[in-house]
FIVOFI-886644 format. One record per residue (C-alpha): residue number from 1; residue in one letter; x, y, z. Coordinates in Angstrom, 1 decimal, decimal comma. Layout:
N
<num: NUM | residu: a | x: X | y: Y | z: Z>
...
//
This chain:
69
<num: 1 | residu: x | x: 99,1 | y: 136,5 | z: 144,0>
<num: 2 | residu: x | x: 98,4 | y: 139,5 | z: 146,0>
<num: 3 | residu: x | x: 96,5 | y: 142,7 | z: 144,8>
<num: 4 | residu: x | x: 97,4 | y: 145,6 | z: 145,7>
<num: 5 | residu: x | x: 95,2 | y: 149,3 | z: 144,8>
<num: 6 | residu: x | x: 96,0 | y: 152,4 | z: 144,3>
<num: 7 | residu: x | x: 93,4 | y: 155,3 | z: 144,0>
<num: 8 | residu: x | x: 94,5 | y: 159,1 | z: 143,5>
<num: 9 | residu: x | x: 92,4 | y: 162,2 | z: 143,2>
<num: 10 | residu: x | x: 94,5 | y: 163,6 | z: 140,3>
<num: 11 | residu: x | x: 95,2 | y: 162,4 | z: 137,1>
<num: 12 | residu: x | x: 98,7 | y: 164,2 | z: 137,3>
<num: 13 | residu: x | x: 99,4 | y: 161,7 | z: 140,4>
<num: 14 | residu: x | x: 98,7 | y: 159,0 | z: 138,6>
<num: 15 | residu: x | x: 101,0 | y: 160,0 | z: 135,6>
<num: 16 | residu: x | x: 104,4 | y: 159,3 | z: 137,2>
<num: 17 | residu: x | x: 102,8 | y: 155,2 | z: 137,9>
<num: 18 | residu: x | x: 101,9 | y: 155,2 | z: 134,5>
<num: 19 | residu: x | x: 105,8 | y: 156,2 | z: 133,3>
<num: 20 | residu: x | x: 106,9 | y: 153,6 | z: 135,0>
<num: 21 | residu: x | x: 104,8 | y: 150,4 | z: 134,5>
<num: 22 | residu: x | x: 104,2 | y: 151,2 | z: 130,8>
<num: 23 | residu: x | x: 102,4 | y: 147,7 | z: 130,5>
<num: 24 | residu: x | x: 99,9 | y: 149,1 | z: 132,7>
<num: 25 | residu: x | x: 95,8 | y: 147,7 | z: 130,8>
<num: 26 | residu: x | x: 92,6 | y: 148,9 | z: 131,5>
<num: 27 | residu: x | x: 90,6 | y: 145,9 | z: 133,3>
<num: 28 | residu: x | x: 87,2 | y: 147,9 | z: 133,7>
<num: 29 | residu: x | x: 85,5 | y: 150,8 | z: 133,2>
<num: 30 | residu: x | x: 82,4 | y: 151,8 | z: 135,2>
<num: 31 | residu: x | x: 80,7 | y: 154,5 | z: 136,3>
<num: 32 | residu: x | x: 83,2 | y: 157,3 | z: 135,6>
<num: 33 | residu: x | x: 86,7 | y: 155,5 | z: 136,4>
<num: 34 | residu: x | x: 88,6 | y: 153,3 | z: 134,7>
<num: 35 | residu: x | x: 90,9 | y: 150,9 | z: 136,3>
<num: 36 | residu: x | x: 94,1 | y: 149,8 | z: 135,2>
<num: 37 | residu: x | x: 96,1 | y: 146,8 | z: 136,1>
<num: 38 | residu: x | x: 99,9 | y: 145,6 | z: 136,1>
<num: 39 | residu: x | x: 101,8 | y: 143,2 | z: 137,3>
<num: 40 | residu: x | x: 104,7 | y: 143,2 | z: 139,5>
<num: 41 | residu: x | x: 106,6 | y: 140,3 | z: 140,8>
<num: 42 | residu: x | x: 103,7 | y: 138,5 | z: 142,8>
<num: 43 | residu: x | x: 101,2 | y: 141,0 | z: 142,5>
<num: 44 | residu: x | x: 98,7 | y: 142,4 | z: 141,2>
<num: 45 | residu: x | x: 98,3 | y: 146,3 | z: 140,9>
<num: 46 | residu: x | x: 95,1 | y: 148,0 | z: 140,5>
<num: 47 | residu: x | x: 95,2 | y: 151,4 | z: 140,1>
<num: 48 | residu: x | x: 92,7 | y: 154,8 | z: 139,2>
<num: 49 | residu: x | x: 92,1 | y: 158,2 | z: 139,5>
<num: 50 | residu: x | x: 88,9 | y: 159,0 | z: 141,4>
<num: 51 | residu: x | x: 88,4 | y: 162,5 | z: 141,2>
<num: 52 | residu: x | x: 88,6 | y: 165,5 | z: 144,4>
<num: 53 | residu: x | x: 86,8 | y: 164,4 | z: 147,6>
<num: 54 | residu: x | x: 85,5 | y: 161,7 | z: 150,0>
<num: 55 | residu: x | x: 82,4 | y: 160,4 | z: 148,1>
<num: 56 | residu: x | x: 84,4 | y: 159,9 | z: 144,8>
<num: 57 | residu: x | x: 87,3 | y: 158,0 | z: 147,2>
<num: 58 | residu: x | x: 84,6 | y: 155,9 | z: 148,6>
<num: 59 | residu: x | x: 82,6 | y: 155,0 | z: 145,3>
<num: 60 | residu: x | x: 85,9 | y: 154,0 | z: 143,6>
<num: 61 | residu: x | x: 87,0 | y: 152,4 | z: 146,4>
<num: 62 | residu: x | x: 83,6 | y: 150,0 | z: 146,7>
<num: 63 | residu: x | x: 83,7 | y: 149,4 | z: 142,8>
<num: 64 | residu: x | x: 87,5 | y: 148,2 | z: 143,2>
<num: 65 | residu: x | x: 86,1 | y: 145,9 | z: 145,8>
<num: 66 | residu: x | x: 82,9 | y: 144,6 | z: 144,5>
<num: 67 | residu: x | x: 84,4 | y: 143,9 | z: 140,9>
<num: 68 | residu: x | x: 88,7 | y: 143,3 | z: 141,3>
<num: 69 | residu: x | x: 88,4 | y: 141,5 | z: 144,6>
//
């Protein structure tokens, strides 16, 4: 199985995912984000909304990494 993440800066960009994979269940929630996950076919989608700027991008990036693989 693949994985596949998403991360948006907007909680309204994330809101059209969320319509569509209504399944969609929080897997973790640390340090400010909370990450969601749904399947599709063969993969894995992990998905969460970071905030504005680099430094938010880049810490929910490295959490997504060190804890979802």
């Amino acid at each position: 199985m693949n994985k596949i993440g998403i991360i948006v800066a907007m909680e309204k960009e994330l809101e059209p995912i969320l319509e569509y994979y209504t399944d969609a269940k929080e897997v973790l929630n640390k340090a400010g984000y909370t990450f969601l996950s749904t399947k599709v076919n063969h993969n894995e989608i992990i998905m969460t909304c970071c905030g504005i700027g680099k430094t938010n991008a880049a810490c929910a990036a490295q959490i997504m990494i060190d804890n979802l693989n």
